[in-house]
C-alpha positions, 0 to 999 in steps of 0.5 A: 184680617187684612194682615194676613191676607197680606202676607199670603199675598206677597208669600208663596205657600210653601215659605208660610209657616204656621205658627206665623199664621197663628201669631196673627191669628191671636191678635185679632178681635172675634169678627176678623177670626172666622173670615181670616180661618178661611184665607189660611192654606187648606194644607196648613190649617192642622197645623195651625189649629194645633198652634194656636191655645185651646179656646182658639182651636175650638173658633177654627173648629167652629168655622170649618166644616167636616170636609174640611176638617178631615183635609186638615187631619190627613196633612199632619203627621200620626203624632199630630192627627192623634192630638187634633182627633183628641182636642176635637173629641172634647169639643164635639164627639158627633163632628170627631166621629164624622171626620175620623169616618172619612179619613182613609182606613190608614189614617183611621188605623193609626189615630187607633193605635195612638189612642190605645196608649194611656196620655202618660204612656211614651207610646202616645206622643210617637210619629209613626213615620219612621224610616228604616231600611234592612241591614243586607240593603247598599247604602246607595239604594237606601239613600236613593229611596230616602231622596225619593221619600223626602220628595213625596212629603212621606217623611219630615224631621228625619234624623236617622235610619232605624235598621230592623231585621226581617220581623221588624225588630230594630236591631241599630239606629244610626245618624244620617250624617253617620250614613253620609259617610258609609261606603255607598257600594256597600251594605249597611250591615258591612259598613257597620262591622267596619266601622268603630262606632256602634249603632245598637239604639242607645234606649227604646221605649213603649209603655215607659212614663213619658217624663222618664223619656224626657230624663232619656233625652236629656240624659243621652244627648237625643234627637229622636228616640225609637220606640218598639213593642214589648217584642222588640218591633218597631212601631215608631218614634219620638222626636225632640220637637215633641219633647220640648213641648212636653217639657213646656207643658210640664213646667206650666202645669207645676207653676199652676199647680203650685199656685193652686190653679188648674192648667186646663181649665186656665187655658178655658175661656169659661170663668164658672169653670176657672172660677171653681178650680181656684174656688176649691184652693182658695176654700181649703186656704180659707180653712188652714187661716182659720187654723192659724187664726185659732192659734193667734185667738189662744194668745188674745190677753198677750196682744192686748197687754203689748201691742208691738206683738201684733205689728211685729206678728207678721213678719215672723209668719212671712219670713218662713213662709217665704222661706219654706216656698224657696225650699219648696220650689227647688225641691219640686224643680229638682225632682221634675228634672229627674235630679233627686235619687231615691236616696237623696232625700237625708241629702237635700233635707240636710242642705235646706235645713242649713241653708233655712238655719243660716239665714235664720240667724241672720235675719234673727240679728237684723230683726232683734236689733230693729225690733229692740230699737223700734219699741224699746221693750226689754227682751222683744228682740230676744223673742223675735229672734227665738221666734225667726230661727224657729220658724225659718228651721221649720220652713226649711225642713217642711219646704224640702221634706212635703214635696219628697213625702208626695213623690214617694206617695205618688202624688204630684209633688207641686199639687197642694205643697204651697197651701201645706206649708204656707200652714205649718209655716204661720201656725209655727210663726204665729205659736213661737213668736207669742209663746215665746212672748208670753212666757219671756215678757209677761 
């Protein structure tokens, strides 16, 4: 706590930032949080909340009183309002509804508005802020009138004018370096006709999957994406900064979920109910090792009569395993990424049963040797080696084809993909390698 009160103290308000204020706040134990929530500035404790992780949001919360809470609201942008009224509804629905009852009938309209899209919608992750000017106005007078916006705090992060027509449908989008050299006694529609480049909006979007809006970013080059109605009005727009942290909390959620573990209950500091996320993985893990395990207790007079089988059992099992996961991963990353077409699966098929294969080879070699010397038993290396290509080839094929099935059925491909291979990929170890063992050795 002293640390931030030490650096209020020797920094002027206007040169804080809040996520310096956050990183603070992180470090301290639960007996400083509460008195060091007060010191921080009326105007950045929005913003601030929204930067420090869940459980955290929820002490701010817990030490703020309505009136408070509505003060920090009404300083942050529409995008970022409608986030704060979001995660203060999951807390508590009787403080939302107190503080949305004294935001001002503006604020309260637009929070509206941003909840009436679905989470994955482009239209919920918009700012509302937008700066637009018509195509008859003198550059000059829309320069004039942005300086005196950007003054008054109306507007941040601007990186272009969106020019709308008189029912407020945009018409062009033009950067405000593009702006700065206009001839400012002319208008902008006389600028734009003299001018080389064109300004008709590159892509707009409203109800489009906000994943798609990351492939426009990506795809265009962006900085801000405008988005309109379906009859063309403009109603806002999406900035980069959001984007990113899009991006960001995409990437955790499929790292999590390819573990087997729920992004949002991790953020929790609840452990029944972290605890009972990954309790329902692990449980269905538990059921395909039993099914593996079957297929081990099918070969049980085969262990007994060698025991080299059982040292060796694992290895075959944890090679395709862990080849079917470098399939898995890339798969799941390129199609995440927007870079697998609908008909690239044959493609990325072929290309990952290749790579499996060759090092299926490879690896057969280097394990038959070993296992040829190791125990000095006619023909294991030959088995092991049968055993490492087939599953490899397996792994392979499965690890690039299991997240392509979910995708074509809608289903999140980095959801169940470990636990589906990781089984297919130890029965068929576990099956070739003592099959091959019972019918070649015995």
């Amino acid at each position: 706590m002293q640390k931030l009160q030490e650096y209020i103290d020797s920094h002027l308000v206007s040169e804080m930032h809040p996520s310096d204020i956050a990183q603070i706040l992180k470090q301290l134990d639960d007996a400083d949080f509460a008195d060091a929530v007060k010191l921080v500035p009326k105007d950045l404790v929005g913003d601030v909340a929204l930067a420090l992780p869940d459980r955290l949001f929820d002490d701010v919360v817990e030490n703020l009183s309505v009136d408070e809470l509505s003060h920090a609201v009404t300083e942050l942008e529409s995008d970022d309002q409608h986030e704060f009224m979001q995660e203060l509804h999951e807390i508590d629905e009787d403080v939302a509804l107190e503080v949305y009852e004294t935001l001002d009938a503006e604020d309260q309209q637009e929070i509206t508005k941003l909840k009436s899209y679905d989470e994955n919608e482009a239209g919920a992750h918009m700012q509302l802020e937008v700066f637009t000017a018509t195509k008859d106005e003198v550059v000059e007078d829309v320069i004039k009138r942005f300086a005196v916006m950007r003054k008054a705090n109306e507007l941040e992060n601007v990186q272009n004018l969106f020019i709308t027509n008189n029912e407020n449908k945009l018409r062009y989008t033009i950067g405000l370096d593009d702006l700065l050299i206009f001839d400012f006694k002319k208008t902008l529609h006389q600028n734009i006709e003299n001018s080389a480049e064109k300004f008709e909006p590159k892509v707009a979007v409203d109800r489009e999957d906000i994943k798609d809006v990351v492939h426009y970013f990506e795809e265009y080059d962006l900085s801000v994406m405008p988005v309109v109605s379906e009859y063309g009005v403009l109603v806002g727009r999406i900035t980069s900064d959001d984007v990113f942290d899009i991006i960001n909390e995409h990437a955790t959620e499929q790292m999590y979920n390819l573990a087997g573990v729920d992004d949002d209950a991790e953020e929790d500091d609840e452990i029944l109910k972290a605890g009972r996320k990954r309790a329902s993985w692990l449980g269905l893990n538990l059921f395909t090792a039993i099914a593996a395990s079957f297929v081990i207790a099918l070969f049980a007079d085969t262990l007994q009569s060698m025991v080299a089988l059982a040292i060796l059992m694992p290895i075959v099992a944890s090679m395709g395993g862990n080849a079917g996961t470098q399939s898995l991963t890339v798969v799941v990353r390129q199609l995440a990424l927007g870079d697998i077409s609908q008909g690239d699966a044959y493609r990325i098929i072929k290309k990952e049963v290749a790579i499996s294969l060759l090092n299926g080879f490879i690896f057969a070699i280097i394990i038959g040797i070993i296992a040829s010397l190791w125990f000095k038993i006619d023909y294991l290396g030959i088995v092991i080696a049968l055993s490492m290509i087939i599953n490899l080839l397996i792994a392979g094929f499965f690890g690039a084809s299991i997240p392509l099935f979910l995708k074509k059925m809608d289903i999140d491909p980095a959801i169940g993909s470990t636990v589906i291979l990781t089984t297919i990929t130890d029965v068929v170890g576990f099956f070739s390698f003592l099959g091959l063992a019972t019918w070649i050795l015995l």
